[in-house]
C-alpha positions as CSV (number, residue, x, y, z in Angstrom):
1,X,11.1,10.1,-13.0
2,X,8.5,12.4,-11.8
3,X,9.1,15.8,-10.2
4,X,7.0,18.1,-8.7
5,X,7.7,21.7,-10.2
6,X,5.8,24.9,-10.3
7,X,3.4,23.2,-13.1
8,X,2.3,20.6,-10.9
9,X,2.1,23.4,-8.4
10,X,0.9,26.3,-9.0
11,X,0.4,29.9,-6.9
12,X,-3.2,30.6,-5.6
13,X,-3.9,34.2,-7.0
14,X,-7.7,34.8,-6.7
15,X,-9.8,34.6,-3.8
16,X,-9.4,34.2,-0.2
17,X,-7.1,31.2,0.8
18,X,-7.7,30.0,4.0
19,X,-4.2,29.7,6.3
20,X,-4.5,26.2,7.7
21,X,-4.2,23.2,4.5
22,X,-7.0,21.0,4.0
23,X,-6.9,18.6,6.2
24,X,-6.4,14.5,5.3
25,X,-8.7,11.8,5.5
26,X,-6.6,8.6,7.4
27,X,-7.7,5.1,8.0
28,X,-7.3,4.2,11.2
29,X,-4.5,2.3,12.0
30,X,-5.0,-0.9,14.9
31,X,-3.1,-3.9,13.2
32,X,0.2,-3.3,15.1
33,X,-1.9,-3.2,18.4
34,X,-2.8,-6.7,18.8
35,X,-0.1,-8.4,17.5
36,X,3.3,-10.0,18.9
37,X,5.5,-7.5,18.7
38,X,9.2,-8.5,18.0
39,X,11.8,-5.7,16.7
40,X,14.8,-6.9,15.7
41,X,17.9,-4.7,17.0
42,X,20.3,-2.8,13.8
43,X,22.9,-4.7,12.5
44,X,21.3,-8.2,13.1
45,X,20.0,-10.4,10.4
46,X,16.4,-9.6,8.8
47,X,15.1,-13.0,9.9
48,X,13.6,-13.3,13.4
49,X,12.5,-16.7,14.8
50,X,9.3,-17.1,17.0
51,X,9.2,-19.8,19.2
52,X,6.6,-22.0,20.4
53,X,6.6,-24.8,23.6
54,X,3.7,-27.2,22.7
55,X,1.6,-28.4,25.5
56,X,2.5,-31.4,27.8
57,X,0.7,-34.6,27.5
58,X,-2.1,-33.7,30.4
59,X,-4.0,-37.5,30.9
60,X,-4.1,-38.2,34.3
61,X,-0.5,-39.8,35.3
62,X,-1.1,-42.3,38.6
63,X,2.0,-42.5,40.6
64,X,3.4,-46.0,41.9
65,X,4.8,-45.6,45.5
66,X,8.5,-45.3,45.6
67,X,8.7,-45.0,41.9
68,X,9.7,-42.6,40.3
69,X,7.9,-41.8,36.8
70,X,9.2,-41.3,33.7
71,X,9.7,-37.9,32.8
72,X,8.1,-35.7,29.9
73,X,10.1,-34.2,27.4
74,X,9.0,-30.6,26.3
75,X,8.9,-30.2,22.3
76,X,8.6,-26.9,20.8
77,X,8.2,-25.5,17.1
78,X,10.0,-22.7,15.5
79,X,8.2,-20.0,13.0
80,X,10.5,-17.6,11.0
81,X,9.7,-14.3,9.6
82,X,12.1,-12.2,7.3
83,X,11.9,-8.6,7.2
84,X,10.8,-6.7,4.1
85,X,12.1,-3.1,2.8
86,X,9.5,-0.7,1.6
87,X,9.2,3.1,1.0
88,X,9.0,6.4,-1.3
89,X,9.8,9.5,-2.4
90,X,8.8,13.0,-3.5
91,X,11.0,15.1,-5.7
92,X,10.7,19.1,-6.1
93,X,12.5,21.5,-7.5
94,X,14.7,24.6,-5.9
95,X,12.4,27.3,-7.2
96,X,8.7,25.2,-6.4
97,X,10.7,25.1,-2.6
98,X,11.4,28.9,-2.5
99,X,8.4,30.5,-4.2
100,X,5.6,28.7,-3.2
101,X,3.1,30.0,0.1
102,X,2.7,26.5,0.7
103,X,5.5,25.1,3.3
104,X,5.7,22.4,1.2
105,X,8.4,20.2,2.7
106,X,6.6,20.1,5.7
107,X,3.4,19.6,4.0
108,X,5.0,16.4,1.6
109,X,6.9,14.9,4.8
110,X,3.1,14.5,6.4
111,X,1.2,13.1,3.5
112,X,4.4,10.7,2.9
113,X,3.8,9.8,7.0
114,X,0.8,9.1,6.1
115,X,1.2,6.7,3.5
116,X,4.0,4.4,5.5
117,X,1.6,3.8,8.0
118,X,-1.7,2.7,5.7
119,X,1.2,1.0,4.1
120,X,2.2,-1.0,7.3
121,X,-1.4,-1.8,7.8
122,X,-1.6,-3.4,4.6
123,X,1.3,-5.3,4.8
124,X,0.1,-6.8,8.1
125,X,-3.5,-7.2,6.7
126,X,-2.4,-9.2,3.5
127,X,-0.7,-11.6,6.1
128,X,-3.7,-12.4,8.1
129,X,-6.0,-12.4,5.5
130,X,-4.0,-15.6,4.4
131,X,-5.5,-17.6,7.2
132,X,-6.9,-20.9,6.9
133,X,-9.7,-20.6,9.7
134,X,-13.1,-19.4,7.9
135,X,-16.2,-18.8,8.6
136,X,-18.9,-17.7,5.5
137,X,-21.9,-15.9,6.7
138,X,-24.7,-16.8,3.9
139,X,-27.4,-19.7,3.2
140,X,-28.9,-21.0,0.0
141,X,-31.7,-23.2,-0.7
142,X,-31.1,-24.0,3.2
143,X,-27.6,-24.9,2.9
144,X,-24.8,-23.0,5.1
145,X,-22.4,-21.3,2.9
146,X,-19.2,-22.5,2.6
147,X,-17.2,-20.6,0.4
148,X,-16.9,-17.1,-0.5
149,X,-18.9,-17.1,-3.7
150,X,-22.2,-18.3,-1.3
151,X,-22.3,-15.4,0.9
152,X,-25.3,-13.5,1.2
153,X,-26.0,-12.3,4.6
154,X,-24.7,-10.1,7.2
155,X,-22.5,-10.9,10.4
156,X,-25.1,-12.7,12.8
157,X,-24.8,-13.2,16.7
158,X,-25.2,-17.4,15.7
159,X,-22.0,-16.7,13.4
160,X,-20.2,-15.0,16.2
161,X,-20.6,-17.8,18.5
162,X,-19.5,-20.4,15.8
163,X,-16.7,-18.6,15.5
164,X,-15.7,-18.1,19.6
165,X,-17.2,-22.0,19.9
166,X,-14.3,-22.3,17.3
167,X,-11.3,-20.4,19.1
168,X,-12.2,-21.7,22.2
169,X,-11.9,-25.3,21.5
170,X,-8.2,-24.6,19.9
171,X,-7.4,-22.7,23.7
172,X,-7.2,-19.4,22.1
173,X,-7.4,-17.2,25.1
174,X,-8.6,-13.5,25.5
175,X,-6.8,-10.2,24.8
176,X,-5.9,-8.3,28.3
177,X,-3.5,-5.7,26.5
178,X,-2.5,-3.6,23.7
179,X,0.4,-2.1,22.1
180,X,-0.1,1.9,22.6
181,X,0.7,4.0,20.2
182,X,4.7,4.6,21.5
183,X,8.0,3.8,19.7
184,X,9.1,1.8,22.5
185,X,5.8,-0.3,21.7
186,X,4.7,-0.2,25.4
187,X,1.5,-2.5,26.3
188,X,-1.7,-1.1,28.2
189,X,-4.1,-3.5,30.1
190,X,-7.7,-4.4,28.9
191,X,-10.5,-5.7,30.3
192,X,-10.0,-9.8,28.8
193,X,-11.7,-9.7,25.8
194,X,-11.0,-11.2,22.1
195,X,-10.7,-8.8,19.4
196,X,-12.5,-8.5,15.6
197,X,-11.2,-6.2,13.7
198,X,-14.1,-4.8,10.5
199,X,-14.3,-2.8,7.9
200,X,-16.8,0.6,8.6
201,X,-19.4,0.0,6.2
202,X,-20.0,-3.5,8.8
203,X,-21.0,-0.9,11.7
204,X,-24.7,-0.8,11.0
205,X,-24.9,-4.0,10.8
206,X,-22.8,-5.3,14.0
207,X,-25.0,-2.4,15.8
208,X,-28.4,-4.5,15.2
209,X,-26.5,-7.6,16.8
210,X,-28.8,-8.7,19.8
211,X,-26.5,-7.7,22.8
212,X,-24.7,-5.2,21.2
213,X,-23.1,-2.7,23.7
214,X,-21.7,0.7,22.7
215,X,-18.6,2.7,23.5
216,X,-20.7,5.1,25.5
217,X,-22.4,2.7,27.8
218,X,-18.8,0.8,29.0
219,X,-18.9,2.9,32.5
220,X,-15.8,1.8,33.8
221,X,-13.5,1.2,30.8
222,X,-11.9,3.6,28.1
223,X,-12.7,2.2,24.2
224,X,-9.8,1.0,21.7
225,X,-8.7,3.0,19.3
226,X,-12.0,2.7,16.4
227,X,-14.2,0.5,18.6
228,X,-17.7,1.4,17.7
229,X,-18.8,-1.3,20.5
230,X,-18.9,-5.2,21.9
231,X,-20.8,-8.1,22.1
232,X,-20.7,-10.9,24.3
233,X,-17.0,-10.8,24.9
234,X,-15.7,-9.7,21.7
235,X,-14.9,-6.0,20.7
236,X,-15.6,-4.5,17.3
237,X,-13.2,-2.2,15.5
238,X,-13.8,-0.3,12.9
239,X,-11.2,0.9,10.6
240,X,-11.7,1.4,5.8
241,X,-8.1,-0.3,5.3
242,X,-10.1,-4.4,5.9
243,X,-11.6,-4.0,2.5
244,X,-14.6,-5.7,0.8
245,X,-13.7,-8.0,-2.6
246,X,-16.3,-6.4,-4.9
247,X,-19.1,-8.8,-5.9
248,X,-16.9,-12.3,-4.6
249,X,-20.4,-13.1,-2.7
250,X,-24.0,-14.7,-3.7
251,X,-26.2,-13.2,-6.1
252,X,-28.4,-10.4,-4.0
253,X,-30.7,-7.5,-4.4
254,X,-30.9,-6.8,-0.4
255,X,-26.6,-6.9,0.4
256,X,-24.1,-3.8,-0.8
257,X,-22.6,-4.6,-4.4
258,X,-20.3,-2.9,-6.5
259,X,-22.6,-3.8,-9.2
260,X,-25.7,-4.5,-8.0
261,X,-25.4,-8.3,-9.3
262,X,-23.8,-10.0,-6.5
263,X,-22.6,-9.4,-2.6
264,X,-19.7,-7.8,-1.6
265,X,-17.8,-10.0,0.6
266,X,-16.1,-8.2,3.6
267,X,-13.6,-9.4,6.1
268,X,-14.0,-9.5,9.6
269,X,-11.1,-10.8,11.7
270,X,-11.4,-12.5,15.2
271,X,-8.3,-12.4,17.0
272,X,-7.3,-14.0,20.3
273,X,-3.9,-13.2,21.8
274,X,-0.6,-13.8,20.4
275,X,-2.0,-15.1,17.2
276,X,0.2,-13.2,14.7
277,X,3.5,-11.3,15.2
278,X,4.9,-8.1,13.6
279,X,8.2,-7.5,13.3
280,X,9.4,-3.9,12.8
281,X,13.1,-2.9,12.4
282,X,14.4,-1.6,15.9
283,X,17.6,1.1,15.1
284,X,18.4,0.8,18.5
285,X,18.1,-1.5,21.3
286,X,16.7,1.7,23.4
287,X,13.5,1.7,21.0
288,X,12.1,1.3,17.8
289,X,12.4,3.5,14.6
290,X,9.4,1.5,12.1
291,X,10.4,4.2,9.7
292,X,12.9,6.3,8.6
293,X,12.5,9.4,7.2
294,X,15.1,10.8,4.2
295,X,15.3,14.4,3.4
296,X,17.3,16.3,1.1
297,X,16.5,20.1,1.1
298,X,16.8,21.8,-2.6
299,X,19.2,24.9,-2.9
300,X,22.7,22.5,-1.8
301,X,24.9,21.2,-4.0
302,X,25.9,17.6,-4.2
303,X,26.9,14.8,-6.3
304,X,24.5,14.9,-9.4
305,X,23.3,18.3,-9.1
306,X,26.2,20.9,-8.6
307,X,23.8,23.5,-8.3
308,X,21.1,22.3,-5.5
309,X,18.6,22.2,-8.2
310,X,16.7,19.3,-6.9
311,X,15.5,18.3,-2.9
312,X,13.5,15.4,-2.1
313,X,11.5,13.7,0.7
314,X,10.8,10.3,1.5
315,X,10.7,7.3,4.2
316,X,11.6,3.5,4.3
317,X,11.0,0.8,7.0
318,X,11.6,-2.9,7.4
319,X,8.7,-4.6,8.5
320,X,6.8,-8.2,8.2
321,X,3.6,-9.9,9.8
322,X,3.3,-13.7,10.4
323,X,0.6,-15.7,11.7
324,X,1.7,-17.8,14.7
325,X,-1.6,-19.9,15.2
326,X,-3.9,-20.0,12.7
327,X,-6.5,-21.6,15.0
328,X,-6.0,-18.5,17.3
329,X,-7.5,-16.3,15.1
330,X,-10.3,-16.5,12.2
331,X,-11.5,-14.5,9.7
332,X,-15.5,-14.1,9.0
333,X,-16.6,-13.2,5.5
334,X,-20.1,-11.6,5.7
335,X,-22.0,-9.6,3.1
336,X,-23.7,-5.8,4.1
337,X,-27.2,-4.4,4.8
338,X,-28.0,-2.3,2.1
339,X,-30.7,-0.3,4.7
């Protein structure tokens, strides 16, 4: 078991140490947004149920006079998600917690933050990168691509409008709010609008879209959290967690590789509302608690360590993503401009 001591750690002796830590590099977190959010309260079961009414028959129904018609019967279809337990720990030792300048509980309880919420991101991610609906952005020897290993061009404004052409015919409908960032997991209204959500290294090449508009030419609306922008309808956010699979595309020369032999193939997800739910573990009905933190300070005796040797930090959550219309949402894989 690993344990960070005063050899891991060591005093700063020489030189001039600046007060303030080095700051930490965080992807930026937006998954939890745009989803269906659906806590379930503490000391209820780990499976939650999202249901669904299907659409009515909708052909024109003539009326005989004095007849009454038969009626419809509404059908609906159920979609269950069950809850997952995740988390970690630092240990450290009594004499690492009372010699070093460092505060280093509160330093480890903020890079441990950190890592449940990339971690919740990629939980959700991995869900929705399971979707059916895809779209490849490459052509060879004048044929459309249709798998990943044929992709060899950027995202294109005729891709784009395959892809809305796409959610459009399957009634996908618009965004008009987000989850802010709140425990209580309060919404905000938007401007209607359907969301795609791209790795960063995509921005240069979603910027030379014809159309494009940026964040600092909206006027009267605020951006989303990492939105470098929007075109025709659909607003781009930017965040290093939707990663590329290293040379999965076409061969190339001209597109970003890992190796220089063959595209990298990037995800770019399209989302209309209510297309996927998340499901975070409420500890109360008054709110939400995603995680839970779990400290144990060094220097108090208990059970296993008479003499307060050992303290250690770390967090848990429940949490689980599910798609609840595949044909809601679709996932783009494009290649990237090397220039």
């Amino acid at each position: 078991m690993p344990m960070t001591t005063t050899t891991q750690i060591s005093q700063r002796t020489i030189g001039y140490i600046a007060k303030k830590l080095l700051e930490r590099a965080q992807p930026l977190l937006i998954l939890d947004r745009f989803g269906q959010a659906k806590p379930i309260p503490k000391h209820h079961t780990r499976t939650i149920k999202f249901r669904g009414y299907n659409h009515l028959a909708n052909q024109p129904k003539p009326l005989m006079e004095g007849i009454t018609p038969a009626s419809s019967q509404p059908t609906f279809r159920d979609i269950e998600a069950t809850l997952g337990q995740y988390g970690d720990w630092v240990e450290l030792t009594d004499v690492l917690a009372d010699t070093h300048e460092d505060p280093l509980i509160a330093e480890f309880t903020d890079i441990l933050g950190s890592q449940a919420a990339v971690m919740r991101e990629r939980i959700t991610l991995g869900v929705l990168l399971a979707g059916t609906n895809v779209y490849f952005s490459g052509v060879t020897a004048g044929v459309p691509a249709t798998a990943r290993t044929g992709v060899n061009e950027p995202i294109t404004l005729n891709l784009q409008r395959r892809i809305l052409r796409g959610l459009k015919r399957q009634l996908a409908t618009p965004h008009t709010s987000f989850v802010s960032a709140s425990p209580n997991f309060s919404t905000s209204p938007i401007p209607p609008s359907f969301i795609a959500i791209c790795h960063t290294d995509c921005e240069a090449d979603i910027r030379n879209i014809p159309g494009f508009v940026p964040t600092e030419k909206y006027g009267s609306y605020s951006p989303l959290p990492g939105e470098i922008g929007s075109v025709e309808g659909v607003r781009y956010l930017a965040t290093t967690v939707a990663e590329a699979w290293p040379d999965a595309g076409d061969a190339t020369t001209t597109m970003v590789s890992t190796t220089g032999a063959c595209a990298d193939v990037y995800p770019v997800l399209y989302l209309g509302k209510s297309a996927y739910g998340i499901v975070p573990f409420a500890s109360s009905g008054k709110g939400s608690r995603p995680v839970t933190p779990a400290v144990l300070n060094p220097n108090i005796p208990r059970g296993g360590d008479p003499l307060g040797q050992r303290g250690s930090i770390g967090w848990k959550m429940m949490h689980t993503a599910i798609i609840l219309y595949d044909f809601w949402m679709a996932r783009a894989e494009v290649a990237v401009s090397i220039v």
